[in-house]
C-alpha positions in Angstrom: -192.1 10.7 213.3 -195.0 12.5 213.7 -194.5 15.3 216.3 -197.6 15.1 219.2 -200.3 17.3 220.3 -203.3 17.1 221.9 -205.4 20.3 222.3 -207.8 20.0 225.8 -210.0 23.3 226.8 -207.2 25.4 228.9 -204.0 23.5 228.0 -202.0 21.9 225.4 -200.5 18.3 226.0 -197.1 18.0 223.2 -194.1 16.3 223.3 -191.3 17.9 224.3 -188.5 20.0 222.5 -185.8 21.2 223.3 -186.1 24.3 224.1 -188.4 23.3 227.0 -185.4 22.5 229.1 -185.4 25.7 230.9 -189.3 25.9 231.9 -189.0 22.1 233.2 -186.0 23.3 235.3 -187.8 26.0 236.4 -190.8 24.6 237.5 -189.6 21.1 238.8 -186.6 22.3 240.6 -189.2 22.5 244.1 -188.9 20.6 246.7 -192.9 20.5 247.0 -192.8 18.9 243.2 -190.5 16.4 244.3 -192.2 15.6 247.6 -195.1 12.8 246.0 -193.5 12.2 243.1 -190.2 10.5 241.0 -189.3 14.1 240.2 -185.2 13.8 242.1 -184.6 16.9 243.8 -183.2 19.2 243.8 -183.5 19.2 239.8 -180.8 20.3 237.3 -180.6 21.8 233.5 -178.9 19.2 232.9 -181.2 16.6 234.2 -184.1 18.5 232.6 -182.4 18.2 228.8 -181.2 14.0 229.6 -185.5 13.9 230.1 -186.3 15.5 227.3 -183.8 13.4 225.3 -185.3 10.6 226.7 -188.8 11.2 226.1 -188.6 10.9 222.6 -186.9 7.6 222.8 -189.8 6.4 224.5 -192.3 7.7 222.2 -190.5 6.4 219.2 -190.3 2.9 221.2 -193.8 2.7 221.9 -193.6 2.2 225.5 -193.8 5.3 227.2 -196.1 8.8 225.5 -194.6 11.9 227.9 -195.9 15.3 227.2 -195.5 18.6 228.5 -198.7 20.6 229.7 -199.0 24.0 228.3 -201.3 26.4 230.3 -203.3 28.8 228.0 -201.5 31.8 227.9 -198.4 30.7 229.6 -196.5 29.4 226.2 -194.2 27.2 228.5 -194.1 23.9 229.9 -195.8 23.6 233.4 -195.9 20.7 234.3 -195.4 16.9 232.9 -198.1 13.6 232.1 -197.4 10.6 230.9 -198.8 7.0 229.9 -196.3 4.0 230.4 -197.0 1.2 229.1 -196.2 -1.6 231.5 -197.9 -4.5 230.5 -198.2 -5.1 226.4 -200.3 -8.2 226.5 -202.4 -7.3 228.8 -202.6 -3.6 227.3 -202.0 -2.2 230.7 -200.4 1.3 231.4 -199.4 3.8 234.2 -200.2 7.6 234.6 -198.4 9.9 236.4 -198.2 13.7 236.4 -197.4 16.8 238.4 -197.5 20.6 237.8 -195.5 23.5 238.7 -196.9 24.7 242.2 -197.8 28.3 240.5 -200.5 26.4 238.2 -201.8 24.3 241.4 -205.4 24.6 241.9 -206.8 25.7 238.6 -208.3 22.1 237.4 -205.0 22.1 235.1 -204.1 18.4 236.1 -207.8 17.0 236.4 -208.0 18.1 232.1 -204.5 16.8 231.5 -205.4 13.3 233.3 -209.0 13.0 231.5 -207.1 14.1 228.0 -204.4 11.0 229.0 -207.3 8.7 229.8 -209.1 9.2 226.6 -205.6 9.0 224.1 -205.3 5.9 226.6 -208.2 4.3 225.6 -208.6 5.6 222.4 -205.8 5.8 220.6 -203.6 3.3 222.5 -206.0 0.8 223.0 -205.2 -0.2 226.6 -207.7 -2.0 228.9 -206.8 -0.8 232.4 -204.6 2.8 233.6 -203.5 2.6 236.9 -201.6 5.4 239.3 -199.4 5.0 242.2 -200.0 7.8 244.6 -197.8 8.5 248.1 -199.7 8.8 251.1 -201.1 11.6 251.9 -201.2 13.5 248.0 -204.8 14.3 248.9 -204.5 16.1 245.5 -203.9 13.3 243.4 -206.3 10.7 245.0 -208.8 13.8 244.2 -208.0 13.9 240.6 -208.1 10.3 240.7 -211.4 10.1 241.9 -212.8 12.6 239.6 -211.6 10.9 236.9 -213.8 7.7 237.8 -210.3 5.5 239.7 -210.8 2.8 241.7 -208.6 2.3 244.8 -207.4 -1.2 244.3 -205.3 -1.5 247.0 -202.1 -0.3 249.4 -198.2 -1.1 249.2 -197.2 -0.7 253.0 -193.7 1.7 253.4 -193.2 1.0 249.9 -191.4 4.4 248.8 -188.4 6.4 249.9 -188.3 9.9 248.9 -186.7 13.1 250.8 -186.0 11.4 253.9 -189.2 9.8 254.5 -191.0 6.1 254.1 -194.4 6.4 252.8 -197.4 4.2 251.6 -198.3 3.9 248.3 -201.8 3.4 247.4 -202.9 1.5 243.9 -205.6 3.2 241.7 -206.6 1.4 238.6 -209.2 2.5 236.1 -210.5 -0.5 233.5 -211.5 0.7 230.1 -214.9 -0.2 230.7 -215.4 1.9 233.6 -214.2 5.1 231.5 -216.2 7.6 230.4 -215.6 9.9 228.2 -215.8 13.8 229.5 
């Protein structure tokens, strides 16, 4: 198996290794991390080497491409994006991604998502990306929109996470709406 990378302007998208266990701990063991997304928290070593494990699974299975963002100059993983693909037959697939909260507002996750869309459509041949955020992760329905998303639609008190019930609204992106960046 061929070992992943994809090279973007200020970050590096790669599969994981084993080694990364200890920056994933460190930077998805927040409570702010976990808040919008299915990070569990609070979030282990051990949980942080079962993922890793896992990811290559996936890869190797061809349902689900997981890669760690490196942020130039940090050498460590900061944060996590995926692809999952849900749907073979109809080439459909799911994006997710977060980003340790020291890396937040640097346009780190708006590259990773266009780098995703573009090995997506390209290189996976998918027709349609879609995202589920919670209600209210202004952030991500930002990074969304940059990256050309339509809302589609809202599951009502859909998701439990840290003691609270939120909404979770439907984003989907069809092949021929992307644009390359």
């Amino acid at each position: 198996m061929i070992f992943m990378i994809i090279k973007g302007k200020k970050i590096i998208l790669r599969q994981l290794k084993k080694a990364d266990d200890k920056s994933l701990f460190k930077y998805a063991n927040d409570r702010l991390i976990s808040q919008y997304t299915m990070v569990p928290y609070p979030y282990t070593l051990a949980m942080a080497q079962a993922f890793i494990k896992d990811t290559a699974k996936k890869i190797k299975a061809d349902v689900s491409y997981d890669f760690g963002i490196v942020a130039e100059g940090s050498g460590e993983v900061v944060g996590m994006t995926a692809i999952r693909v849900i749907e073979g037959k109809a080439k459909v697939g799911e994006i997710g991604y977060w980003l340790g909260r020291k890396y937040w507002g640097k346009g780190i996750v708006s590259e990773a998502v266009t780098m995703m869309l573009k090995f997506a459509f390209k290189d996976l041949k998918l027709n349609k990306v879609h995202a589920k955020v919670m209600r209210p992760n202004t952030a991500s329905i930002k990074i969304l929109g940059k990256n050309n998303f339509m809302l589609e639609g809202m599951l009502r008190k859909h998701e439990y996470k840290l003691g609270k019930i939120h909404d979770v609204l439907v984003f989907g992106l069809l092949k021929e709406e992307y644009k390359k960046k």
